[in-house]
Structure formats: structure tokens, C-alpha cells
C-alpha positions in Angstrom: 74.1 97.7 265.0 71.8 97.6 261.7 73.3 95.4 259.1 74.8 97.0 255.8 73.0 95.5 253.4 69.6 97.0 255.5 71.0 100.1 255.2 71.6 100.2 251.9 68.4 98.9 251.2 66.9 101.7 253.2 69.3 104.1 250.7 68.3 103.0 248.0 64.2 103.3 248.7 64.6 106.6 250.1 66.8 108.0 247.2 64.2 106.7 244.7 61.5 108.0 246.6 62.7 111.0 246.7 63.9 111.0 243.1 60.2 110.3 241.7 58.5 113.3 243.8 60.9 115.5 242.5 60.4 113.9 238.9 56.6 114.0 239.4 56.7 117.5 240.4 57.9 118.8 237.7 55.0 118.5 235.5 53.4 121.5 233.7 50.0 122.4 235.2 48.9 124.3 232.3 46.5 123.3 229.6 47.5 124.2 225.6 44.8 126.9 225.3 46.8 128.6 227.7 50.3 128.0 226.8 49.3 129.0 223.1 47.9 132.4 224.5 50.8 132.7 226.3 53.3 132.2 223.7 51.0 134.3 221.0 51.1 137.0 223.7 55.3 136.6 223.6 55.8 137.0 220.2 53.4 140.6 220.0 55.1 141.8 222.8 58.9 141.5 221.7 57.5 142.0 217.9 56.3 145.1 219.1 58.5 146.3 221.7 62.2 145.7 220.4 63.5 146.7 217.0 64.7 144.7 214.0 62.2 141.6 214.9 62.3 139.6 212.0 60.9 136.4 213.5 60.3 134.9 217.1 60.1 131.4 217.2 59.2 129.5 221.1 61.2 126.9 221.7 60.2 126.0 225.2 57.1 126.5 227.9 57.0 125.5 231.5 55.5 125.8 234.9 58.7 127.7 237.2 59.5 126.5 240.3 57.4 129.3 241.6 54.3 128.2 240.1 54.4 130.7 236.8 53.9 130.3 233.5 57.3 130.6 231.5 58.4 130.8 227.8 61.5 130.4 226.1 62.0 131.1 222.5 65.0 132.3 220.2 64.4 135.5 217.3 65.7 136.0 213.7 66.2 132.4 213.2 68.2 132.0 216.7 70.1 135.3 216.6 69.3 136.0 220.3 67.6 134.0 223.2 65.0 135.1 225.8 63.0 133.8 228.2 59.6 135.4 229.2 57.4 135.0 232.4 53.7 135.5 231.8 50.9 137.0 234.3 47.9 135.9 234.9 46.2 138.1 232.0 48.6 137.0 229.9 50.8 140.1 230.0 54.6 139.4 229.5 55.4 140.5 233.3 59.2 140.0 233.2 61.4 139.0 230.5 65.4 137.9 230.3 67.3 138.9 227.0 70.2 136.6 225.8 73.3 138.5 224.8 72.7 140.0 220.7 69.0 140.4 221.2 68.3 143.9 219.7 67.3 147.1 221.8 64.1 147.8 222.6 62.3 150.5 220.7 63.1 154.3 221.9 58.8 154.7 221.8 58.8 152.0 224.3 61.2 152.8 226.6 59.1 154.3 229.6 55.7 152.6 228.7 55.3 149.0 227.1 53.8 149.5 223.8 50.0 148.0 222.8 50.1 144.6 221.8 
């Protein structure tokens, strides 16, 4: 039988171990000339696309656990949330809306609007 203390020390490594690759892996891939695209791209898209934009402000960008580009922000000076996930052109390709955030404009209901 394996003494306690070696199993704990075998615990111990292991759970830090596996605490740093998950820490490591969490880092954001992407350089700032492409996060500021990507948030620039954000804030024309739901200034253009939703009404009664006053401001948008990004609080937040991030590499998701799938490997996308991601970007969180608040609009009117935190009225409402969202969260945005960017393609590869920068196009908004999906976006979340937080509970208050205002409807999107009747002109750009079945087509996205320029931006």
C-alpha cells in the first residue's frame, strides 16, 4: 500500500499541473490591431442596426473556448449588455442582447444593414 503522504504529494502535483494548463490556456491569441478592428466593427454594427444607440462602449475581448474572437460591451452608458462574436472578415457573425437593449431597426430586420 502507497503511503498517504505520497499520495497526497502525487495530489497536489497533478491538481497544480493541471490548474496551470488550464490557466495557460486561456490566453488571448489575438494581436490589438485585430481586437481594435473587431471592436470598431461592433460598435458600427449595433450603431447601425438597432435603434436609439446613443453610445456603445466595449468592456471586454477574448479568445472563446472555440477559438473565436469575442466582444463584450454595454450601450447608453450601461443601459443594456451584449456580447458579440466576430468572423474572420470582421463581420459581427452572431451577437447575444442583454435584457433592455433596444429593438433592432424595422429596415434591418431581414438583411443586416451596411456598416
Amino acid at each position: 500500500m502507497i503511503p498517504f503522504y505520497k499520495r497526497l504529494f502525487f495530489f497536489l502535483t497533478l491538481s497544480v499541473l493541471l490548474g496551470a494548463c488550464g490557466f495557460f490556456s486561456q490566453g488571448n491569441d489575438y494581436d490589438e490591431e485585430t481586437i481594435d478592428k473587431a471592436k470598431k466593427s461592433v460598435e458600427r454594427f449595433i450603431l447601425h442596426n438597432y435603434e436609439e444607440i446613443e453610445s456603445v462602449e466595449i468592456t471586454r475581448s477574448y479568445e472563446s473556448e472555440m477559438g473565436g474572437l469575442n466582444v463584450d460591451g454595454t450601450i447608453n452608458g450601461g443601459e443594456a449588455e451584449f456580447s458579440a462574436g466576430i468572423e474572420n472578415d470582421f463581420s459581427v457573425g452572431s451577437i447575444g442582447l442583454g435584457e433592455g437593449f433596444p429593438e433592432i431597426k424595422k429596415a434591418c430586420l431581414v438583411e443586416t444593414c451596411d456598416y
